[in-house]
C-alpha positions in Angstrom: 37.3 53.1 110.4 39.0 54.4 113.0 40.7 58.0 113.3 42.8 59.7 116.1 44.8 62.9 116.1 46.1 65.8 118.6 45.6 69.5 118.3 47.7 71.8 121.0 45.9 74.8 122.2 48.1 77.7 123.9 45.6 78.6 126.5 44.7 76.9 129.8 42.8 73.5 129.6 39.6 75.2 131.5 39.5 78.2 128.4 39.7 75.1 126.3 37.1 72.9 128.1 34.8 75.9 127.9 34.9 77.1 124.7 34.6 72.9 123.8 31.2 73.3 126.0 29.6 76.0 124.2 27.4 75.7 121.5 27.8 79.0 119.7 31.4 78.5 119.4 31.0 74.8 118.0 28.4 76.3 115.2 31.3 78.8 114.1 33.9 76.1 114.1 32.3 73.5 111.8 33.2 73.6 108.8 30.4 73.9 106.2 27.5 74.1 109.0 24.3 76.0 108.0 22.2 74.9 110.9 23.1 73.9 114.9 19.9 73.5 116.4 19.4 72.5 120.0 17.0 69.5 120.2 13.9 70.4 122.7 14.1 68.4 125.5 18.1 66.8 125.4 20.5 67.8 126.8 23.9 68.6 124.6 22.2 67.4 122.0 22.0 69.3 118.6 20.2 69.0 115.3 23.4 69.9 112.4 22.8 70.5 108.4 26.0 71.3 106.7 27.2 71.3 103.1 30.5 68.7 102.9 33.0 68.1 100.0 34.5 65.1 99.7 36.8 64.6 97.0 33.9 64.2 94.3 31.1 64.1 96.8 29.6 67.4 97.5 26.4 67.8 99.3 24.4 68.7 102.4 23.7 66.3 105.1 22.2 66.5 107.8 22.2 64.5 111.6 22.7 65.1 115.3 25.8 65.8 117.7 25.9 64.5 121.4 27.9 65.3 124.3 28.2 62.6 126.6 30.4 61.3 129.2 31.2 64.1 130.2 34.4 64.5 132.7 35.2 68.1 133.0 38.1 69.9 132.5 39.0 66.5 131.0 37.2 65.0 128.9 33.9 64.0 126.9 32.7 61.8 123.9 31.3 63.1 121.0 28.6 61.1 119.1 27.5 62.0 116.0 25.2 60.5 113.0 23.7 61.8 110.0 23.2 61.1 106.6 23.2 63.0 103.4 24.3 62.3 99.3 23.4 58.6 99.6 25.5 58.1 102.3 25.3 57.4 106.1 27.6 58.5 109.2 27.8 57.8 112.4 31.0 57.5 114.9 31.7 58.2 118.3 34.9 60.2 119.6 37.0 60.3 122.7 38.0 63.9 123.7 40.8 63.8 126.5 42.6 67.3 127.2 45.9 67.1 129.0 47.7 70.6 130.3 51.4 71.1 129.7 52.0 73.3 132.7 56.0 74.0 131.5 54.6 75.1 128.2 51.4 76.5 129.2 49.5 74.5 126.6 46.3 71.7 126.6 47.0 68.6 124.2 43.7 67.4 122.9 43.2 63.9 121.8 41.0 62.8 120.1 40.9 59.3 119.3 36.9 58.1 117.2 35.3 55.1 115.4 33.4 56.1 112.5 30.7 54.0 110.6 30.4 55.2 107.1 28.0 53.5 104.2 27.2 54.2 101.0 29.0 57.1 98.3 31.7 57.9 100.5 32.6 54.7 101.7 33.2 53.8 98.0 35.6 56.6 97.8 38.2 55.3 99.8 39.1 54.8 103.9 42.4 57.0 102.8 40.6 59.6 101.3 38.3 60.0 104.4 40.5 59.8 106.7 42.7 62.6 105.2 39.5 64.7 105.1 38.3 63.7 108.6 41.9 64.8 109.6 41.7 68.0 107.5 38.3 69.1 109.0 39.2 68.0 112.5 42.1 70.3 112.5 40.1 73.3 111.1 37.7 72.9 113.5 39.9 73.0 116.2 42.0 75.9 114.2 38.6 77.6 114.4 38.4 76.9 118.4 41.6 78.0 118.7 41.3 81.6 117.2 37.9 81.8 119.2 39.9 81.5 122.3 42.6 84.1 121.3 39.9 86.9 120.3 38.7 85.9 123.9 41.8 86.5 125.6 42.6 89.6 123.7 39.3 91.3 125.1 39.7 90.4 128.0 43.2 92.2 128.0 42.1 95.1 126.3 39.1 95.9 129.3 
């Protein structure tokens, strides 16, 4: 299945490229996550166990994240897998960040190939996809409100 969106920060591609980078900011951002564990001896790698509701499939599951490729300020991919609910995930994703000098925003696309088997592929492709969509764009909601808090302490020192 294959999913692809945008998300417009109003910040500066490198606040946005940083706070992508770090991984107590990711933690805070996923929705549902309990755990975000670095593994020992990776790098950018992290062990995740989160609690997901999918139309009728609720459930914890739990897998790895994976920054690789990366291209900074630019851009990475983002490999993930896990498993959970008698289902399996895994999917890669494309994160490119353009900067919009004139409007003094970064545009970040994301454009990923997921690999789903199991309950939630039974569901439906257009029920995933609406809450891939819906989860992408409260993570980077989530990323987004990190960066203002940020920039607002920064002001006020």
């Amino acid at each position: 299945m294959d999913l692809s969106g945008t998300y417009t920060f109003d910040t500066n591609q490198e606040a946005v490229w940083n706070i992508l980078m770090d991984p107590d900011a990711i933690a805070k951002a996923i929705p549902g996550v309990d755990q975000f564990v670095p593994i020992e001896g990776e790098t950018d790698s992290w062990r995740v166990q989160m609690k997901v509701s999918v139309s009728a499939i609720n459930g914890k599951y739990g897998g790895t994240i994976q920054l690789s490729d990366k291209e900074p300020p630019n851009q990475y991919r983002l490999n993930v897998t896990g498993e959970g609910q008698q289902s399996i995930i895994g999917g890669s994703a494309l994160i490119h960040l353009d900067y919009n000098e004139a409007e003094q925003q970064t545009i970040l696309h994301w454009d990923a190939e997921a690999n789903i088997s199991g309950k939630l592929a039974r569901i439906g492709q257009r029920v995933v996809k609406a809450a891939a969509n819906m989860m992408a764009n409260r993570f980077f909601g989530s990323l987004a409100d990190q960066i203002q808090e940020a920039e607002g302490r920064k002001e006020n020192q």
